[in-house]
Every structure is written in structure tokens, then in C-alpha cells.
N, C-alpha and C positions, 0 to 999 in steps of 0.2 A: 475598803481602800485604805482604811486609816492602819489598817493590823498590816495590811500588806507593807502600808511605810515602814513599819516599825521593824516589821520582818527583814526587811529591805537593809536597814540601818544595822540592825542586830548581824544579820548576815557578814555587812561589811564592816566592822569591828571585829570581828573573830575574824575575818580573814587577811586583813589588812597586814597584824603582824608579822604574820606568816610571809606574807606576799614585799612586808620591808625587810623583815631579817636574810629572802632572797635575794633579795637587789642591791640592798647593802655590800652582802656578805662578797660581790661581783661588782660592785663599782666604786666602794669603799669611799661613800660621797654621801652625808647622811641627808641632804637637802632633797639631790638626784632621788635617791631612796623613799623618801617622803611622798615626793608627788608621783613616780614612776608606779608606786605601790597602790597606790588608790586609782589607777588607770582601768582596770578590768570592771570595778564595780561601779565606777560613775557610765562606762560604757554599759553597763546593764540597764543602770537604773535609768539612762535617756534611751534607750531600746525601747525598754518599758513605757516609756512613756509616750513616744510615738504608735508604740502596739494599739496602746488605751486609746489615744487619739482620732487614730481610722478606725478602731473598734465602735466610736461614738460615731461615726458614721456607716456601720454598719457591712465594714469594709475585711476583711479575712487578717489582714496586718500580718501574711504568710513573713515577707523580708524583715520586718521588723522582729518580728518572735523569733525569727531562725539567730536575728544579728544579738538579742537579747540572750538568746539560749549560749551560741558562740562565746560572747564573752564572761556567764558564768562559766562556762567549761575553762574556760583560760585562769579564771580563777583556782578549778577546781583541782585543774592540773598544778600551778603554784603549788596550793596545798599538802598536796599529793607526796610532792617532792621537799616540802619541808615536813613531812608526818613523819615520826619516829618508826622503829620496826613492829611490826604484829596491827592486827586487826582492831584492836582496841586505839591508838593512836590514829590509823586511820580514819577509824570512823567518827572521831571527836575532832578534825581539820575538816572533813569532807562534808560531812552532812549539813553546816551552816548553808553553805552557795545552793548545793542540792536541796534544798527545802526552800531556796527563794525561789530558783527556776522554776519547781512545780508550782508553787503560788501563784506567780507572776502570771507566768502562762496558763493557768488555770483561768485567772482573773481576766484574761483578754478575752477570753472566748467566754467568758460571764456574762462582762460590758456588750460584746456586739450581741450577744443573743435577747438580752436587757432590750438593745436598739431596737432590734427587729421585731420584737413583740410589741416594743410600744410606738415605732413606725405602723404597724395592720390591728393599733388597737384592741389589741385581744389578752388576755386576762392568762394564756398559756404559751412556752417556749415552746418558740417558732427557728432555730436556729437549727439548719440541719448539722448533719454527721459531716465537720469539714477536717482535714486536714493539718492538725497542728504539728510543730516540728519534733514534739516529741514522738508523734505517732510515724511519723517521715523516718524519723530514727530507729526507731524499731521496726516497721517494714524494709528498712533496706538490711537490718541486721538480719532479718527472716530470710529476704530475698537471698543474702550472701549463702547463708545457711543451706537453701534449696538450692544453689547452683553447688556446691558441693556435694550435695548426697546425690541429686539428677541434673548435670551438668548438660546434656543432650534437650529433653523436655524445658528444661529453665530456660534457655536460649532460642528453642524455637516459641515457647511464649511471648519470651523480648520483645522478637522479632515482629510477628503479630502485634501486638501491641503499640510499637512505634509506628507501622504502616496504616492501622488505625486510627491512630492519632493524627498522622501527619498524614494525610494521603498523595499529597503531594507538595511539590518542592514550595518553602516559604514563600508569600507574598505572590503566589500563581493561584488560582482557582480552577478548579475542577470542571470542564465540561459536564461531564454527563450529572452533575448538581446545578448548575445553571439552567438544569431545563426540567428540574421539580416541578410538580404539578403543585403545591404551597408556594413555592417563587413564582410562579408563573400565574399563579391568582393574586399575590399580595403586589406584584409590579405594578399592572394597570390598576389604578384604584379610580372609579369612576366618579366624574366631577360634575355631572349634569345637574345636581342637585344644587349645588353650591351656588352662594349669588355672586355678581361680579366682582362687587367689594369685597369681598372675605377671598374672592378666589384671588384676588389679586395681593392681598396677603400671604394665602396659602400656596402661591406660585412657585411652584421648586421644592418642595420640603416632602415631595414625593419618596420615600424610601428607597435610595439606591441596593440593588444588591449585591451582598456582602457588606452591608455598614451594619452598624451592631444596630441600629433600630429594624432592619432588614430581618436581621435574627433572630432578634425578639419578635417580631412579629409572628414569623414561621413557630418558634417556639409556642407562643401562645396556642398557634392555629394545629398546633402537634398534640398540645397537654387537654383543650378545651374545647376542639372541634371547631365547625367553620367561624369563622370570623362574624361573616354578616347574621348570623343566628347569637352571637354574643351579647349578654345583658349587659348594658353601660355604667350601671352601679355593683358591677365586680372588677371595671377598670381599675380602681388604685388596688385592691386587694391582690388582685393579681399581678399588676403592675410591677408591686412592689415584693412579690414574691419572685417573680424573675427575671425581671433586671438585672440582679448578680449575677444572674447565670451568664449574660452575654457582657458583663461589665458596663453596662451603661445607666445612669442617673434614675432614679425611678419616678421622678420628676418628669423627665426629659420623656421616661416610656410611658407614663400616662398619658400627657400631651399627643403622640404618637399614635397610641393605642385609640385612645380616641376619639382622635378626628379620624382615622382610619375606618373604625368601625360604623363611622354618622355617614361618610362618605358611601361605603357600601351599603348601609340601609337607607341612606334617602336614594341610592343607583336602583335598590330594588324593586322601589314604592313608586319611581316614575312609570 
């Protein structure tokens, strides 16, 4: 983290000039200039640092890496446009900002993988294959790429794909998913075990479906087989491995997980 500062600082001193002698040179105001010029790279580096931030919680930081990435590119292009002619000029403006970006963003997806190994205690990177905005950028360049050479096939993949993803219109739910045989077991969770005082705690905290503890649960009951055969000392481990997936607390799905699982094993033992 301390190289990345440096990097960080380094970057925005070689670009900085660049980025006044353009603002200058178009507002003819050397104050205006001064501060307008350092605008790209203080937006980087509080990017950055909201990235690292939800990173330490273990969080993807996808908007903050993309807004991170954005205004090195803003930088980059500055640059760009004050580089002199040929390739050698170019690439002694350009490569400062470029060599933050991949740092930076290397470094976030460092941090949450750091989190997540030592959130399930284990001694090896547990951070799966996610999404960062560089790789966003090169798949859609790919993607461009393939609807040019197979414009027909590209599009009905699209196509596919978006009906997949969305199966129907936002904020509607699917019938014929409302009557999963995994929904339809993790609904009723049976309570005859429970004493009255706890039940009268536990009143209501039933998983409604489609709430993301609904999800997770199904998830679990998809990755690990039935629930009520589930061992209770792989609650946080698992817990905390899919939680992300449905966006909810891993805290929150322990809890969940749980009492869930105590509920269907003392329902079984009656």
C-alpha cells in the first residue's frame, strides 16, 4: 500500500503538467489552471480509496473501480493530447496514469481477497474469479469485435442471455419459481421444537421468499444438499462463502442459517 501511494503521487506529478499546460493554454487563468489540473487525479485517488474501503469489507467495490478507472482514463486522454508527434512522446505522457490504474486496481482485488481468506480463516486465497473493470473492458471490446465478424449469432446470444438473466419484468416474480420444491421446503420451517420464550423472540424472522435470506438459503440447500442433514459447524464457513452471492451480511446469514437448520433438526427428532 505504501508503493502504491508513491505510485499514486509519482503518477500525478508527471501528469499534472500536462493536464495545466492544457487548461492554461484554454482559460488563460493560471490559479483556474492550478486547481482544474489536479482534478482527474485527486478523483482517482478518492476512488481508490473507497475501492480499498468495501474491499476491507469484503465487498467487489465493482462502482468504485469503474469511477477509479474513469478518471485515470480522463487523465490519460489529457495526456494524450498534450503528447508530441510519434510513439516515443506518447508513451513517456501515457504510461505514468496507466501503470497507476493497473496497480490501484490490482490492489483492490488483493485487499478483498486478503478479507475473505482471513474472514473463513484459512491460510489460502479464497477470492473467486470476479469481475474487475479492466476485464469489463476487454470483454466488451471482444464482444464488439464478435458482433462484427458474426453479427447474426452475436445477437441472438444477447438475446439469450438478457432473458436469462431477467426472466421477467423488474420487481415481478416468477410463478412457476414460487413453487420450487427448495422454496417450498425452506418456507414452512417447523417450530414444534422451539420453547415459547425463544419462540417468541424468533416470531416473524421466518424467511420470506424472495428476500435475500430466502436465497441464500435455497443457495445453500442447491451447493450442500438438504438442509436438515446439514452439520452446524460448517455454518460460518459456508455462511461466509455465500453471502456474497445473494448480497446479504454474512453475519446476518449465519444467524439465518442457523436457526434454520436447529429448527428442522429438533422438527425431525420430535
Amino acid at each position: 500500500m505504501a508503493a502504491l501511494g508513491v505510485l499514486a503521487c509519482a503518477a500525478a506529478a508527471v501528469s499534472y503538467s500536462a493536464q495545466y499546460r492544457m487548461v492554461f493554454a484554454a482559460k488563460q487563468a493560471a490559479a483556474v489552471a492550478a486547481l482544474e489540473a489536479g482534478i482527474p487525479d485527486v478523483a482517482a485517488l478518492i476512488f481508490a480509496t473507497l475501492g480499498i474501503a468495501l474491499a476491507l469489507h469484503g465487498r467487489r467495490a465493482i462502482k468504485a473501480r469503474m469511477l477509479n478507472v474513469s478518471a485515470v482514463g480522463t487523465s490519460v486522454a489529457m495526456n494524450v493530447l498534450a503528447a508530441g508527434h510519434g510513439w516515443r512522446d506518447l508513451a513517456i505522457w501515457v504510461m505514468p496514469p496507466v501503470a497507476y490504474a493497473l496497480a490501484s486496481d490490482t490492489a483492490i482485488g488483493v485487499v478483498r481477497a486478503w478479507t475473505i481468506a482471513r474472514q473463513k480463516a484459512l491460510d489460502e486465497a479464497l477470492a473467486d474469479d470476479e469481475a474487475t473493470p479492466l476485464a469489463v473492458a476487454g470483454g466488451l471490446v471482444l464482444w464488439l469485435l464478435r458482433l462484427v465478424i458474426a453479427p447474426g449469432s452475436t445477437l441472438g446470444g444477447f438475446r439469450e442471455w438478457v432473458l436469462e438473466e431477467c426472466p421477467v419484468a423488474p420487481g415481478r416474480r416468477s410463478r412457476a419459481g414460487a413453487a420450487s420444491p427448495v422454496s417450498a421446503e425452506i418456507a414452512p420451517v417447523p417450530r414444534v421444537a422451539i420453547t415459547a420464550g425463544s419462540a417468541s423472540r424468533r416470531r416473524g424472522r421466518t424467511s420470506r421468499a424472495g428476500t435475500k435470506t430466502a436465497r441464500f438459503l435455497v443457495l445453500v440447500d442447491q451447493r450442500y444438499g438438504p438442509l436438515s442433514a446439514f452439520r452446524l459447524e460448517d455454518v460460518s464457513r459456508v455462511s461466509t462463502e455465500l453471502a456474497p452471492e445473494v448480497d446479504l451480511n454474512p453475519g446476518a446469514a449465519r444467524a439465518a442459517l442457523r436457526e434454520h437448520i436447529q429448527a428442522l433438526q429438533n422438527g425431525s427428532e420430535q
